[in-house]
mmCIF file of the N, C-alpha and C atoms, coordinates in Angstrom:
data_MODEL
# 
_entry.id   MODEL 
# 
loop_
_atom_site.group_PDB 
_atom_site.id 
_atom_site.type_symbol 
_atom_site.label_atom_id 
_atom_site.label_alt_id 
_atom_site.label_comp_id 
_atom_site.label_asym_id 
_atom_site.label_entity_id 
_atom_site.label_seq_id 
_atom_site.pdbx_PDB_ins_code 
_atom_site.Cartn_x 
_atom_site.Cartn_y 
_atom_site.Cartn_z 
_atom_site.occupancy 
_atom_site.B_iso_or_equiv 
_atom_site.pdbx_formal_charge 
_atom_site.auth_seq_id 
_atom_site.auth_comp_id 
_atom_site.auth_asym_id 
_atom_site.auth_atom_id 
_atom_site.pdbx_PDB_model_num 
ATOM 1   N N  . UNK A 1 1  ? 109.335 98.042  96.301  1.00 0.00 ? 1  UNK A N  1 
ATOM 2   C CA . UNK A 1 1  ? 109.744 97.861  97.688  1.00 0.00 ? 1  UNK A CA 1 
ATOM 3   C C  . UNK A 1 1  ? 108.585 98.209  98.627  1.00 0.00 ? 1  UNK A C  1 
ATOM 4   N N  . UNK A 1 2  ? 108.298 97.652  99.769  1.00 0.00 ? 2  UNK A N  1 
ATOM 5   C CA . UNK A 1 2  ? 106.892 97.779  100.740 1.00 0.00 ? 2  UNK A CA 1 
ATOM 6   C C  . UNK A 1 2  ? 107.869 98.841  101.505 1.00 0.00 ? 2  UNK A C  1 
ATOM 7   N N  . UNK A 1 3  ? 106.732 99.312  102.028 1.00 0.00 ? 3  UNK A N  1 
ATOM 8   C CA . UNK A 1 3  ? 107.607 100.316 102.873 1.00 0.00 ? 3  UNK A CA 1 
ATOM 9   C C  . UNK A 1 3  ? 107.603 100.042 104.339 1.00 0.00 ? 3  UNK A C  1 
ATOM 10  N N  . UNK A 1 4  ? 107.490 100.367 105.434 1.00 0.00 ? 4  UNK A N  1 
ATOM 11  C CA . UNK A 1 4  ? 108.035 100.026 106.192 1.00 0.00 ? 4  UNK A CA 1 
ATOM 12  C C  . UNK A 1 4  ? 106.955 99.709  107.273 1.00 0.00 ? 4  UNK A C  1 
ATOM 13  N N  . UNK A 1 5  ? 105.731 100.274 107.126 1.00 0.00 ? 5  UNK A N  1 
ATOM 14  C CA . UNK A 1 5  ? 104.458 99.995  108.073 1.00 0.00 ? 5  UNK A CA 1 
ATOM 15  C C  . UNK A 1 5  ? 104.196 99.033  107.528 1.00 0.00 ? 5  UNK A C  1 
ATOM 16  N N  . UNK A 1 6  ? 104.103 98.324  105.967 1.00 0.00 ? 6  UNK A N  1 
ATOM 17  C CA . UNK A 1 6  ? 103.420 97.415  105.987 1.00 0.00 ? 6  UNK A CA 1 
ATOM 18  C C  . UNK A 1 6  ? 103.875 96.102  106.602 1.00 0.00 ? 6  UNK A C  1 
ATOM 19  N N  . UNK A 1 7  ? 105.528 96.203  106.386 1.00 0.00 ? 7  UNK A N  1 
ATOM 20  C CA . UNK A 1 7  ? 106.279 95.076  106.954 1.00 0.00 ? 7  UNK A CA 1 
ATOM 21  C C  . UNK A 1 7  ? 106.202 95.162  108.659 1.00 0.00 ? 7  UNK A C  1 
ATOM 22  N N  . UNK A 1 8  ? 105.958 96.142  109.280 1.00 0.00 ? 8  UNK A N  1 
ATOM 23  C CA . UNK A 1 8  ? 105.804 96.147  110.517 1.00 0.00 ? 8  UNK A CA 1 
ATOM 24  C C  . UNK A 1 8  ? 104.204 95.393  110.593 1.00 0.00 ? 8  UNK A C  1 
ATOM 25  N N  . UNK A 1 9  ? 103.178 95.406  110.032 1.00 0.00 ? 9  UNK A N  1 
ATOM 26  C CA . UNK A 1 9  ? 101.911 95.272  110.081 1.00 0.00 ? 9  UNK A CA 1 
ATOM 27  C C  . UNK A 1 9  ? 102.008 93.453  109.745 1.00 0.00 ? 9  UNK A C  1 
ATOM 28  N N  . UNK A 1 10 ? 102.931 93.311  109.276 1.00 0.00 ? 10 UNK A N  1 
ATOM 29  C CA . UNK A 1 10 ? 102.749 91.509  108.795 1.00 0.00 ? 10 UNK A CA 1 
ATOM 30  C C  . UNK A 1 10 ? 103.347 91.157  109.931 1.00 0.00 ? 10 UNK A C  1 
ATOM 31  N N  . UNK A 1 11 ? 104.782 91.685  110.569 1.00 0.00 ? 11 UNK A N  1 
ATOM 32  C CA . UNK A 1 11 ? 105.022 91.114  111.361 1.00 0.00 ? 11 UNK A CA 1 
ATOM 33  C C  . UNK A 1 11 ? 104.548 90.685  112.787 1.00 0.00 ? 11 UNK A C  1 
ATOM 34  N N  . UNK A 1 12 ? 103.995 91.783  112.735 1.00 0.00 ? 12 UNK A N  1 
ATOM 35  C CA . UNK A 1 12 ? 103.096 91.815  114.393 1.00 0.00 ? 12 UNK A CA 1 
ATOM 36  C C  . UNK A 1 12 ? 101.786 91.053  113.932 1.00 0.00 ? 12 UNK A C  1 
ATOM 37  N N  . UNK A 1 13 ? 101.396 90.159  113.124 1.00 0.00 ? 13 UNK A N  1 
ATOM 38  C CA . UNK A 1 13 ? 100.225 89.338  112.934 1.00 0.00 ? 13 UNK A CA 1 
ATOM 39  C C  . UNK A 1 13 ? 98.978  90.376  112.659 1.00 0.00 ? 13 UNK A C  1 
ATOM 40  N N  . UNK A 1 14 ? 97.925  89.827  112.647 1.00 0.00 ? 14 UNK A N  1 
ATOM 41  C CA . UNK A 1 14 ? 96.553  90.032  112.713 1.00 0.00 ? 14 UNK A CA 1 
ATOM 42  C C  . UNK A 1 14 ? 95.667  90.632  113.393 1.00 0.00 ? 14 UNK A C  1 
ATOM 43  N N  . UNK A 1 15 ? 94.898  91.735  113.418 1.00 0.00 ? 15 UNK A N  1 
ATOM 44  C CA . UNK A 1 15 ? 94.151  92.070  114.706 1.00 0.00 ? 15 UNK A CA 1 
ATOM 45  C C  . UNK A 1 15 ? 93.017  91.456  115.614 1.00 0.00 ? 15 UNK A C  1 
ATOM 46  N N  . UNK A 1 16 ? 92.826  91.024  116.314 1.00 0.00 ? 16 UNK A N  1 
ATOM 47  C CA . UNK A 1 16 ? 92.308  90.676  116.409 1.00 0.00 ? 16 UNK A CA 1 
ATOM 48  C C  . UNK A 1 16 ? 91.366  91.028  117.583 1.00 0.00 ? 16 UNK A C  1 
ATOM 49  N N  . UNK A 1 17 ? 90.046  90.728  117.535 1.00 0.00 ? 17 UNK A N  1 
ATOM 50  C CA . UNK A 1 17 ? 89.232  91.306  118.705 1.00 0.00 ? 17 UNK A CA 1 
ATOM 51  C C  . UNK A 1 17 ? 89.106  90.808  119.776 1.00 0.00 ? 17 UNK A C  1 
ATOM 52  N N  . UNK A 1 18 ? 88.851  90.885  120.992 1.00 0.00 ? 18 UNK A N  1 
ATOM 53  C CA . UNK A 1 18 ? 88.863  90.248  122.770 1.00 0.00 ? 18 UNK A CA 1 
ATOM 54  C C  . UNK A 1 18 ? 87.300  90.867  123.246 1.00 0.00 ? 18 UNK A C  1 
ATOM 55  N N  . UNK A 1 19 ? 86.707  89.617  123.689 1.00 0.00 ? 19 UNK A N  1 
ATOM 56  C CA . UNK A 1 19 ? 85.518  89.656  124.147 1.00 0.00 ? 19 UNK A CA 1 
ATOM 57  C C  . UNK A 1 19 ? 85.935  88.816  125.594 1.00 0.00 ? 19 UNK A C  1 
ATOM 58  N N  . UNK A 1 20 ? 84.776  89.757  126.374 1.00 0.00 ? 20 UNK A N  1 
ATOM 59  C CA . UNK A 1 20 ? 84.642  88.786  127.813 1.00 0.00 ? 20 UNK A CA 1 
ATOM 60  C C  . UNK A 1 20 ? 83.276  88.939  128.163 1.00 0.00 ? 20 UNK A C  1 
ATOM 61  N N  . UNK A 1 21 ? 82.980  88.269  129.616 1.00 0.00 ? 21 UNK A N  1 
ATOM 62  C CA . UNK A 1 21 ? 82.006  88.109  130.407 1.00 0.00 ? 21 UNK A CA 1 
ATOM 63  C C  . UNK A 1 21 ? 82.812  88.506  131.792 1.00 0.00 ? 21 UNK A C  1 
ATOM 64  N N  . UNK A 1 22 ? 82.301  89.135  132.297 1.00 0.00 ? 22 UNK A N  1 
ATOM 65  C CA . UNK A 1 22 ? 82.683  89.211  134.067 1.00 0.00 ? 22 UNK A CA 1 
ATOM 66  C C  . UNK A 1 22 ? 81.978  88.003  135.195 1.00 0.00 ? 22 UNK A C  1 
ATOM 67  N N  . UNK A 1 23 ? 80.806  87.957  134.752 1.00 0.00 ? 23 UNK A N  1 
ATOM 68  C CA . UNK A 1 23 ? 80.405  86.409  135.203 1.00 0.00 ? 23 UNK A CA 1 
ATOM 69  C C  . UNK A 1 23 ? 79.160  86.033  134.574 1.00 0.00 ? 23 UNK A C  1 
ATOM 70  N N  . UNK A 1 24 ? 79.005  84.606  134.813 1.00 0.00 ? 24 UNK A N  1 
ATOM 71  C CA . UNK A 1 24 ? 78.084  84.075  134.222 1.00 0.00 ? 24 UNK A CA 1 
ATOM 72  C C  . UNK A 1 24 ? 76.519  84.127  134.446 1.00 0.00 ? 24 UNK A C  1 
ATOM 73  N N  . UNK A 1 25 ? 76.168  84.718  132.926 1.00 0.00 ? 25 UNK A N  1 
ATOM 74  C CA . UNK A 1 25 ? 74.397  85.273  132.526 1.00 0.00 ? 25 UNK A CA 1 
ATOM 75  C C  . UNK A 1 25 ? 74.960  86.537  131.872 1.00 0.00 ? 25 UNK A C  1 
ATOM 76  N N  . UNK A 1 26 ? 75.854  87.134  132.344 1.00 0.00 ? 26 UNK A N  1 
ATOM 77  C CA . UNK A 1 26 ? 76.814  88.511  132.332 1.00 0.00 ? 26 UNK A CA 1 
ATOM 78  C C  . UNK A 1 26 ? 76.218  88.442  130.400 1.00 0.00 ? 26 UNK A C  1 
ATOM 79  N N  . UNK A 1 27 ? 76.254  89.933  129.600 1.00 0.00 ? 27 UNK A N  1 
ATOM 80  C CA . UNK A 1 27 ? 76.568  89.989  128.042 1.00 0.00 ? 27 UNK A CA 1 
ATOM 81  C C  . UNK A 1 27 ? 78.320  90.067  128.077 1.00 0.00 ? 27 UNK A C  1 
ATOM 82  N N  . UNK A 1 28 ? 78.296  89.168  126.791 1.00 0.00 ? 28 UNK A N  1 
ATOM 83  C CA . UNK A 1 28 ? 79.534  89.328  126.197 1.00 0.00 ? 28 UNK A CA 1 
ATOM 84  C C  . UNK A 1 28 ? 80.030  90.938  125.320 1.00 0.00 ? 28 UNK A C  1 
ATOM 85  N N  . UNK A 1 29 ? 80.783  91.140  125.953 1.00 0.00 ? 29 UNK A N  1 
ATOM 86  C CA . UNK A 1 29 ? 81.417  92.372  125.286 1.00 0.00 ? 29 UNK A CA 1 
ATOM 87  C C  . UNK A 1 29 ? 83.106  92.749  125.276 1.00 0.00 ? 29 UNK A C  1 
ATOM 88  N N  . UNK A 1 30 ? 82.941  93.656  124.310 1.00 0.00 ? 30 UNK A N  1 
ATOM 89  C CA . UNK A 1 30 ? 84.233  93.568  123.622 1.00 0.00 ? 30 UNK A CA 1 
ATOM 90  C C  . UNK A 1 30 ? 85.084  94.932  124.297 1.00 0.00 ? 30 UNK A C  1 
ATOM 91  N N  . UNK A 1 31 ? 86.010  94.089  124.728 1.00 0.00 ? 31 UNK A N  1 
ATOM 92  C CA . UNK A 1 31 ? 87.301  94.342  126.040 1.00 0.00 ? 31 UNK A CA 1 
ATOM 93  C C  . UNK A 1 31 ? 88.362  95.101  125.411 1.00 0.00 ? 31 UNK A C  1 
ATOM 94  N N  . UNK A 1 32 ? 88.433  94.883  123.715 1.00 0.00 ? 32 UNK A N  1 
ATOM 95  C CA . UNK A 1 32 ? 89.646  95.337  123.442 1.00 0.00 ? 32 UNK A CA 1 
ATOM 96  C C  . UNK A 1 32 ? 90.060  94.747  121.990 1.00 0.00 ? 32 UNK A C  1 
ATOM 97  N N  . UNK A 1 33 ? 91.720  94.724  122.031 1.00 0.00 ? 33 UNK A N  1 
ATOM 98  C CA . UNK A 1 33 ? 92.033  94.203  120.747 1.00 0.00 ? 33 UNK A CA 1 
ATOM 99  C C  . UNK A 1 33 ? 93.794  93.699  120.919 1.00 0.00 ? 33 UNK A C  1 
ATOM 100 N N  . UNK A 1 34 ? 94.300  92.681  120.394 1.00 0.00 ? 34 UNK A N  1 
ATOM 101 C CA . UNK A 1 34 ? 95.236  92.594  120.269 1.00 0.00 ? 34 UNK A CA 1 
ATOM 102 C C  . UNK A 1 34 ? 95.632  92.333  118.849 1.00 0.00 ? 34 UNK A C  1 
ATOM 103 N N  . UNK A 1 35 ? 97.339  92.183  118.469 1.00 0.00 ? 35 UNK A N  1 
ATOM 104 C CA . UNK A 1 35 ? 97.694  92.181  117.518 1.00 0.00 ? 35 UNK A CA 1 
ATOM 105 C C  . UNK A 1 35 ? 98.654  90.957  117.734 1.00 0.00 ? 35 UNK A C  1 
ATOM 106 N N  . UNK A 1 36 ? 98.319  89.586  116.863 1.00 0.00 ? 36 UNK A N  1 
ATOM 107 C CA . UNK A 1 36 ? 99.132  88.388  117.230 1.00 0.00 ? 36 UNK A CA 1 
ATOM 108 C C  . UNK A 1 36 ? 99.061  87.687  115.749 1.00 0.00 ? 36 UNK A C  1 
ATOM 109 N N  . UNK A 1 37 ? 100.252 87.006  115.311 1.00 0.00 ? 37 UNK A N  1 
ATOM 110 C CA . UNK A 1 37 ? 100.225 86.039  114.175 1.00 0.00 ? 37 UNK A CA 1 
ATOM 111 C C  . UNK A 1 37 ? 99.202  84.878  114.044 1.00 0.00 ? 37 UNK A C  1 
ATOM 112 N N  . UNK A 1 38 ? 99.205  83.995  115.233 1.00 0.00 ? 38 UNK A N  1 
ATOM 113 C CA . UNK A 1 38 ? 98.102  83.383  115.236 1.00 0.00 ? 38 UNK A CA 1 
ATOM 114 C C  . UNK A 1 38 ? 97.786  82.992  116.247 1.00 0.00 ? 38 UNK A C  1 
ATOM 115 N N  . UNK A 1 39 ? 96.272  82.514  116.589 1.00 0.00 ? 39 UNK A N  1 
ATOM 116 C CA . UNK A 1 39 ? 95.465  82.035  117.692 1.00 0.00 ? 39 UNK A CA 1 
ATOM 117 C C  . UNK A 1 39 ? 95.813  81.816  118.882 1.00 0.00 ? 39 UNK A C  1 
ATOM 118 N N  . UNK A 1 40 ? 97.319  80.653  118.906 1.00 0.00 ? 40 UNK A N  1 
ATOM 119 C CA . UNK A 1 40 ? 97.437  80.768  120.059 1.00 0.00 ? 40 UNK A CA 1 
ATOM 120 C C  . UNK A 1 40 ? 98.052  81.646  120.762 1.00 0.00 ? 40 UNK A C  1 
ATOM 121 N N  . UNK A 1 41 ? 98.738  82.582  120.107 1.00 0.00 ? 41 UNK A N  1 
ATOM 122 C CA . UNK A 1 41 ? 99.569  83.936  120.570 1.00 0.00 ? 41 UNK A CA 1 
ATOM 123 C C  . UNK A 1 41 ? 98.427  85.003  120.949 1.00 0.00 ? 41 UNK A C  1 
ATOM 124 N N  . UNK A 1 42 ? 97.090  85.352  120.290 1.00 0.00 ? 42 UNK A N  1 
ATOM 125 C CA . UNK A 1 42 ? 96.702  85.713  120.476 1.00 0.00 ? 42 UNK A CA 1 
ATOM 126 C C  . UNK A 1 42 ? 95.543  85.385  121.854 1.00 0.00 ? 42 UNK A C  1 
ATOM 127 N N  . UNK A 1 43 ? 95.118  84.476  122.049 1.00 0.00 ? 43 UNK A N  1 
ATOM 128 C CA . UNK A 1 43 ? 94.671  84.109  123.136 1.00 0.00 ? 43 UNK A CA 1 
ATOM 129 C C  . UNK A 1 43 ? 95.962  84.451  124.792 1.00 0.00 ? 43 UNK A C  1 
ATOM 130 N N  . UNK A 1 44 ? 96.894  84.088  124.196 1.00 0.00 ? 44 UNK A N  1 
ATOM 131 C CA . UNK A 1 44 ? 97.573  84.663  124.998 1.00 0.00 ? 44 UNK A CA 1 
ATOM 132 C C  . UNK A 1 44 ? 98.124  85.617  125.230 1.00 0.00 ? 44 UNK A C  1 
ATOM 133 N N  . UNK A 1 45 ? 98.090  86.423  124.725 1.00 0.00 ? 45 UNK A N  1 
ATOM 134 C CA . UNK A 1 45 ? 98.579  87.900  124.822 1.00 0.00 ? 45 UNK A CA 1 
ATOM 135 C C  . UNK A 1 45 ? 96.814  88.410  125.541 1.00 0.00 ? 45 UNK A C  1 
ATOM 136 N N  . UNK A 1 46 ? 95.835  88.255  125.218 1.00 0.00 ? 46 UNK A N  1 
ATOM 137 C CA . UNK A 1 46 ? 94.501  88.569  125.626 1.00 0.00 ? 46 UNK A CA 1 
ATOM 138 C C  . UNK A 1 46 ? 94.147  88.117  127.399 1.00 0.00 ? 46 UNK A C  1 
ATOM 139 N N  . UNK A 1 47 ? 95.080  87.221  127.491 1.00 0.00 ? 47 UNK A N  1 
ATOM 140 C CA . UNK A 1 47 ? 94.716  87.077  128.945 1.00 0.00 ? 47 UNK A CA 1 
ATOM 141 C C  . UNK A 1 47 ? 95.947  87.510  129.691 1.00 0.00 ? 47 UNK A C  1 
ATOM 142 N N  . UNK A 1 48 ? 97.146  87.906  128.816 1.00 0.00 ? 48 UNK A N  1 
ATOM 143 C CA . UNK A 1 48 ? 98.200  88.823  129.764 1.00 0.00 ? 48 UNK A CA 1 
ATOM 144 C C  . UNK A 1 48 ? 97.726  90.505  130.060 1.00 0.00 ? 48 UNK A C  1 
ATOM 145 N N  . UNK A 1 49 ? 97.257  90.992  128.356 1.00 0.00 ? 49 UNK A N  1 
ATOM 146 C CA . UNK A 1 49 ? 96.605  92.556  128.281 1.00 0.00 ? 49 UNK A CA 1 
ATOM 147 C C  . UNK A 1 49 ? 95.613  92.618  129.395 1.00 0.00 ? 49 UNK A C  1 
ATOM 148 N N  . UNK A 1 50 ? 94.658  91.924  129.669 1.00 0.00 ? 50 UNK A N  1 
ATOM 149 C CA . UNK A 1 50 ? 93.300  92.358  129.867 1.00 0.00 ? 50 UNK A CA 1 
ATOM 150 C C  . UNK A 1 50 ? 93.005  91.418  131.637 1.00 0.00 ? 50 UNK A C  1 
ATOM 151 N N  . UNK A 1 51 ? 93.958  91.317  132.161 1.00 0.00 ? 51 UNK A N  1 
ATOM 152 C CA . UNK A 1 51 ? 93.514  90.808  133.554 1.00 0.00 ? 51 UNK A CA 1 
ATOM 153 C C  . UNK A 1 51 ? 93.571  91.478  134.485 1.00 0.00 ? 51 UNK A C  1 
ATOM 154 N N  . UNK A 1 52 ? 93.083  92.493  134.236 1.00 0.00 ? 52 UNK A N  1 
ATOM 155 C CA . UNK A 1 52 ? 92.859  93.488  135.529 1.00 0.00 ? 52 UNK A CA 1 
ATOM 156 C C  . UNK A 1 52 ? 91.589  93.161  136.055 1.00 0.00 ? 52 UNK A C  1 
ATOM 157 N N  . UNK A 1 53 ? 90.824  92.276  135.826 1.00 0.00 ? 53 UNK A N  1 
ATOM 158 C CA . UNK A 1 53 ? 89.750  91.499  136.055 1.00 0.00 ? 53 UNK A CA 1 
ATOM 159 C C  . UNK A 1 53 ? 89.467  90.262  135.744 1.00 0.00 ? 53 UNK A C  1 
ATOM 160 N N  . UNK A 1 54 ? 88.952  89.781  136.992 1.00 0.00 ? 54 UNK A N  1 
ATOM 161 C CA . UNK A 1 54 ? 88.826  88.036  136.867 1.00 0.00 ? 54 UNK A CA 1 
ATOM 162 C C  . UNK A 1 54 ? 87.374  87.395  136.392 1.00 0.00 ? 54 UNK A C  1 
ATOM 163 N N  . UNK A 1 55 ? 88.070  87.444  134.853 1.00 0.00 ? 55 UNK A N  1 
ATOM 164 C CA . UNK A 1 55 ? 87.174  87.102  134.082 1.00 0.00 ? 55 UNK A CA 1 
ATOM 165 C C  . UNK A 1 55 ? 86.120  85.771  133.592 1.00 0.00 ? 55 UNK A C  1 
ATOM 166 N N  . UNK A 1 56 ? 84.979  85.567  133.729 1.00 0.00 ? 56 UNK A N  1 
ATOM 167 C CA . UNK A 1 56 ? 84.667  84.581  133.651 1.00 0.00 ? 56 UNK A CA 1 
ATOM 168 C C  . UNK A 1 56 ? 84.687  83.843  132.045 1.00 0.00 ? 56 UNK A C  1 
ATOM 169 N N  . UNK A 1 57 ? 84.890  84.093  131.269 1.00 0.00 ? 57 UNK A N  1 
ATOM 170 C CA . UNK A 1 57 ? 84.677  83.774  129.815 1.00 0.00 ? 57 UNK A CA 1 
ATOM 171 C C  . UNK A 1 57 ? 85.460  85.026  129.387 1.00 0.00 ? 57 UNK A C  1 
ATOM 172 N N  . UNK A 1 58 ? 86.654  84.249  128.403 1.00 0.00 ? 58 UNK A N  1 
ATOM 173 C CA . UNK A 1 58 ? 87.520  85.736  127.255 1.00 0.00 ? 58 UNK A CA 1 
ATOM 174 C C  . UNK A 1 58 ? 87.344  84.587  125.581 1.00 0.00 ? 58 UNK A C  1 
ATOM 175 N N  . UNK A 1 59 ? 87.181  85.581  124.908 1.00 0.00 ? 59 UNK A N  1 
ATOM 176 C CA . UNK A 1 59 ? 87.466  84.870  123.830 1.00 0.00 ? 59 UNK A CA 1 
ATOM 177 C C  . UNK A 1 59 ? 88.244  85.805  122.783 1.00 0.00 ? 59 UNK A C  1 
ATOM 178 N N  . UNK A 1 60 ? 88.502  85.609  121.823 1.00 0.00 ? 60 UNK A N  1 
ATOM 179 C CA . UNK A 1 60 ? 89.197  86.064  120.628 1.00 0.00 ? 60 UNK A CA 1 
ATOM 180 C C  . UNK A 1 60 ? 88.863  85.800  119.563 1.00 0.00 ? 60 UNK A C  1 
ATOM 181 N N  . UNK A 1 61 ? 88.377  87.060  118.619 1.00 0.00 ? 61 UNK A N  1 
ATOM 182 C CA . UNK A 1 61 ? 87.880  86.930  117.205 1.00 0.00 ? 61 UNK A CA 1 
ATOM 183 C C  . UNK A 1 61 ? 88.846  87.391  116.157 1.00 0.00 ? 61 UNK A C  1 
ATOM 184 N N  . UNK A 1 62 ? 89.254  86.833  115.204 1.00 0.00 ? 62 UNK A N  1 
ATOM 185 C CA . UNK A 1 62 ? 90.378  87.244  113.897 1.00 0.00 ? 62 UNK A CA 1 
ATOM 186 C C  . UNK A 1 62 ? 89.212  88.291  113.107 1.00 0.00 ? 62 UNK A C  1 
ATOM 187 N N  . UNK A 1 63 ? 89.579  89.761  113.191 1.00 0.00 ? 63 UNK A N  1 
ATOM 188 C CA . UNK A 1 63 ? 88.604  90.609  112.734 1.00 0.00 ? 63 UNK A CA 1 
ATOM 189 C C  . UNK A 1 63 ? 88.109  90.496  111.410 1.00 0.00 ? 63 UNK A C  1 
ATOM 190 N N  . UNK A 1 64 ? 89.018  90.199  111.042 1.00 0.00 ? 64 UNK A N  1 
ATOM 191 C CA . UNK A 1 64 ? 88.786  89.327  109.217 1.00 0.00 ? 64 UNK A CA 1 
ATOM 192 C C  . UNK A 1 64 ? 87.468  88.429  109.377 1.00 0.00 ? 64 UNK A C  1 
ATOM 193 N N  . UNK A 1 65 ? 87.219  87.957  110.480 1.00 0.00 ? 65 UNK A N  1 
ATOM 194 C CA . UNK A 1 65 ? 86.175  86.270  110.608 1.00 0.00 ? 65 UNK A CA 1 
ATOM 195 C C  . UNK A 1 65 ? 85.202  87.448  111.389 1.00 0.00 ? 65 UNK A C  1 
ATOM 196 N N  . UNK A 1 66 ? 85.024  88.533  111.743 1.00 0.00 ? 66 UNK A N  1 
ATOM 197 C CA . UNK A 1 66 ? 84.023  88.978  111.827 1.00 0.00 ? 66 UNK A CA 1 
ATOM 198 C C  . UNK A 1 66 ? 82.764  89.016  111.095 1.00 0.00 ? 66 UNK A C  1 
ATOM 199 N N  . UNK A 1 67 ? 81.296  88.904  110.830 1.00 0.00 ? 67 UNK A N  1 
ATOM 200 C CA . UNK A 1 67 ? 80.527  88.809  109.957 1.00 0.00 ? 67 UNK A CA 1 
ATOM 201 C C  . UNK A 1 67 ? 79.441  89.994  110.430 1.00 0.00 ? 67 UNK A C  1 
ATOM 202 N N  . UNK A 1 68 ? 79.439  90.975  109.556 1.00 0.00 ? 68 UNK A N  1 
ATOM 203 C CA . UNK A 1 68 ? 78.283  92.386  110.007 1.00 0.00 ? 68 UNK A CA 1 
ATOM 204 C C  . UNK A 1 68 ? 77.376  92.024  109.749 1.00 0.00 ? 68 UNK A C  1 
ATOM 205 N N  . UNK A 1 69 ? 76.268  92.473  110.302 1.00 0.00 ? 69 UNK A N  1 
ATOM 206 C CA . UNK A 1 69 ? 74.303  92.451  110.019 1.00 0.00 ? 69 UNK A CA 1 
ATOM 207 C C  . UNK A 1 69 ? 74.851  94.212  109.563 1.00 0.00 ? 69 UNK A C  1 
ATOM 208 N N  . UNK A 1 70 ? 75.066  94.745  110.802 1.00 0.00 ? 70 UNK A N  1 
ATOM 209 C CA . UNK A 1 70 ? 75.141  96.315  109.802 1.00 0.00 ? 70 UNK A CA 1 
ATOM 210 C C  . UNK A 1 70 ? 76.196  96.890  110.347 1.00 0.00 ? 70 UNK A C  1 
ATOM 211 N N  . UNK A 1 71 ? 76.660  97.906  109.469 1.00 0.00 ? 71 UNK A N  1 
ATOM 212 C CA . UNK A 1 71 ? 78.122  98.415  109.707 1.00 0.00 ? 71 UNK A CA 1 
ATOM 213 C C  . UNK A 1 71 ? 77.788  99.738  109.324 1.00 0.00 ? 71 UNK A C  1 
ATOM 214 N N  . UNK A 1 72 ? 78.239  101.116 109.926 1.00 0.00 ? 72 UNK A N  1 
ATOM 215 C CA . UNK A 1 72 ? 78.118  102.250 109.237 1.00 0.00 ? 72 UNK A CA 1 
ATOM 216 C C  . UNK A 1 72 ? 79.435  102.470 108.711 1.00 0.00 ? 72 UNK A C  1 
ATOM 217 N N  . UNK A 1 73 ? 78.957  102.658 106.997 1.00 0.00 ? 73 UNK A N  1 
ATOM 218 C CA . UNK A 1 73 ? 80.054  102.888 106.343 1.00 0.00 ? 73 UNK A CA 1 
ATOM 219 C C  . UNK A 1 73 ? 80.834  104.252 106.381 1.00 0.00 ? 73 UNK A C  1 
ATOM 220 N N  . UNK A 1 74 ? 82.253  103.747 106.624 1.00 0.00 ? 74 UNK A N  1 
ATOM 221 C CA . UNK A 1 74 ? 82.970  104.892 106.305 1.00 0.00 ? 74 UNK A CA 1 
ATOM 222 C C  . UNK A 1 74 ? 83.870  105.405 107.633 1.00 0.00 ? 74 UNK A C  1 
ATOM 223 N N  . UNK A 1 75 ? 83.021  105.079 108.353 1.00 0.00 ? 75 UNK A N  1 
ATOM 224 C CA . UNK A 1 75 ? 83.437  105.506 110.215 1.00 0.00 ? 75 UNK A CA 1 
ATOM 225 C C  . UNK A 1 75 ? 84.754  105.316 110.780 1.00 0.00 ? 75 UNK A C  1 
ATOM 226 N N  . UNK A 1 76 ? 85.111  103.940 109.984 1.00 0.00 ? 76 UNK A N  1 
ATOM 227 C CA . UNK A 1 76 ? 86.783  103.724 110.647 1.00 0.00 ? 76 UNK A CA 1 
ATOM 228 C C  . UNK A 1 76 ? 87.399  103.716 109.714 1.00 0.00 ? 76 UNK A C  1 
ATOM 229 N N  . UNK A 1 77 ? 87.181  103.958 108.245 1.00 0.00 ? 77 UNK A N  1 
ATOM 230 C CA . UNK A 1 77 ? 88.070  103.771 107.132 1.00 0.00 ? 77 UNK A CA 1 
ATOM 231 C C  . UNK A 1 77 ? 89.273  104.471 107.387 1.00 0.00 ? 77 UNK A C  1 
ATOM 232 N N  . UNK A 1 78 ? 90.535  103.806 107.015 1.00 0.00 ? 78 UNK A N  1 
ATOM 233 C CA . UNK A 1 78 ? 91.691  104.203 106.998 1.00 0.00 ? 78 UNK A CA 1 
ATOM 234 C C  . UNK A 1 78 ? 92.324  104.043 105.436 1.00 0.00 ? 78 UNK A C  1 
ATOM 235 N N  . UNK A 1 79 ? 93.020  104.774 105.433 1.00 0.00 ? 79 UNK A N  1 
ATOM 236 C CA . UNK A 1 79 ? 93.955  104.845 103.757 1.00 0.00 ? 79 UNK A CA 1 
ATOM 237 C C  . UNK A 1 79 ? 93.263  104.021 102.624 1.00 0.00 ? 79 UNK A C  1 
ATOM 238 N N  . UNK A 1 80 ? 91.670  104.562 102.500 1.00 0.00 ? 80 UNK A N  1 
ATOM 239 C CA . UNK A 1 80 ? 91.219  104.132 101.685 1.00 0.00 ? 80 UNK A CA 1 
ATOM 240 C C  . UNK A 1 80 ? 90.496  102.810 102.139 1.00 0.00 ? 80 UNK A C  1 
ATOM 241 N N  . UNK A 1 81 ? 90.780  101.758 103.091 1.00 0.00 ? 81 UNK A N  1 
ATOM 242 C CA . UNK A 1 81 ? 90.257  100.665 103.327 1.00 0.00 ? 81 UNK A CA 1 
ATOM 243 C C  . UNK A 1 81 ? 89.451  100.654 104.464 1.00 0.00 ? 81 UNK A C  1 
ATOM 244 N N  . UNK A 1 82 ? 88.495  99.438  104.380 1.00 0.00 ? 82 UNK A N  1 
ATOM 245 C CA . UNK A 1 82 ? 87.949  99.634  105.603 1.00 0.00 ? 82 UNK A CA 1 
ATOM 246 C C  . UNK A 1 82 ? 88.804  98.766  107.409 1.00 0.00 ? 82 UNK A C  1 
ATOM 247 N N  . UNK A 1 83 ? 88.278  99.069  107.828 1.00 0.00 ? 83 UNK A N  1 
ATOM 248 C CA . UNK A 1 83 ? 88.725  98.599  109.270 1.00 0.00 ? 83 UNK A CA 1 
ATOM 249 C C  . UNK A 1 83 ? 88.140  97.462  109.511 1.00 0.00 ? 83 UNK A C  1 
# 
């Protein structure tokens, strides 16, 4: 039987990361995070969370589709896995 975080953890989708720009030339940086099943839920939940500013560019990364050059290991590990 799963216990009960994990079924909470499938249901609420994927984490996923939120990047913006405040305006354009601006660096892209990362605003935050939401938790959505897929893309388009998550794009939208990212521009309901995070509009306390009128943003010129938001995007959304599935943290899974993240790709590291370098990562320090160990830093966010949770229950054995990494983050």
């Amino acid at each position: 039987m799963k216990n009960v975080a994990d079924i909470v953890r499938k249901l609420a989708g994927q984490e996923w990361d939120v990047f913006a720009r405040s305006k354009r030339g601006d660096f892209l940086t990362q605003i935050g995070t939401v938790r959505a099943p897929n893309e388009r839920l998550a794009k939208a939940y990212a521009l309901t969370t995070y509009d306390e500013e009128t943003w010129a560019e938001i995007a959304v990364v599935r943290r899974n589709d993240l790709v590291w050059v370098r990562r320090v290991k160990g830093l966010f590990e949770k229950e054995g896995r990494p983050a």
